[in-house]
Each structure stands twice: as structure tokens, then as C-alpha cells.
N, C-alpha and C positions, 0 to 999 in steps of 0.2 A: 504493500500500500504506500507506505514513505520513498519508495523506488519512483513510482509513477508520480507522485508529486512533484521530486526534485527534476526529473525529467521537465514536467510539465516548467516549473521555473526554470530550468535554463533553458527553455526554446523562446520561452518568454522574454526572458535577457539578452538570449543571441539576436531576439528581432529585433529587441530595440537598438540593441548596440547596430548592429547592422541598418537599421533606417535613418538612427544619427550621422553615421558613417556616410553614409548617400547622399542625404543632407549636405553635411561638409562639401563632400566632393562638385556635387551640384554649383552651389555657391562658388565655389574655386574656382570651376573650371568656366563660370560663368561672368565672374569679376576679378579674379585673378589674386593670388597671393596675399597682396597686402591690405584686401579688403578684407578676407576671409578671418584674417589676425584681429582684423578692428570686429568684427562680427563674435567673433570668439572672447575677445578682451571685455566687451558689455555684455555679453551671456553670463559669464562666471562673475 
């Protein structure tokens, strides 16, 4: 039972990480390097 849960949370994790990832990339490759920093820098 605790198997398929933790399973369940790391698919959950890997989407999100992977959608943030996409995200970034998007943006980059959209406005280029030193925007992506300024975007990053007032996120966190």
C-alpha cells in the first residue's frame, strides 16, 4: 500500500519538476539568457 503511494508522489514530483523545466526552457529560448535570470531572480 505505502509502495503505491510513494510511487504515486514521485510521478507527481517528476511532473512538476519537468513542467517547471519546460517552462524555463520556453522562456529562454524565447527571450534569451539574460531575461530568463531577471525572471528567475523575482520568482524566488
Amino acid at each position: 500500500m505505502e509502495e503505491s503511494v510513494q510511487k504515486s508522489c514521485w510521478g507527481l514530483t517528476a511532473k512538476a519538476v519537468i513542467g517547471f523545466a519546460s517552462v524555463i526552457l520556453i522562456i529562454w529560448l524565447a527571450g534569451g539568457g539574460s531575461e530568463t535570470a531577471a525572471v528567475l531572480a523575482t520568482a524566488g
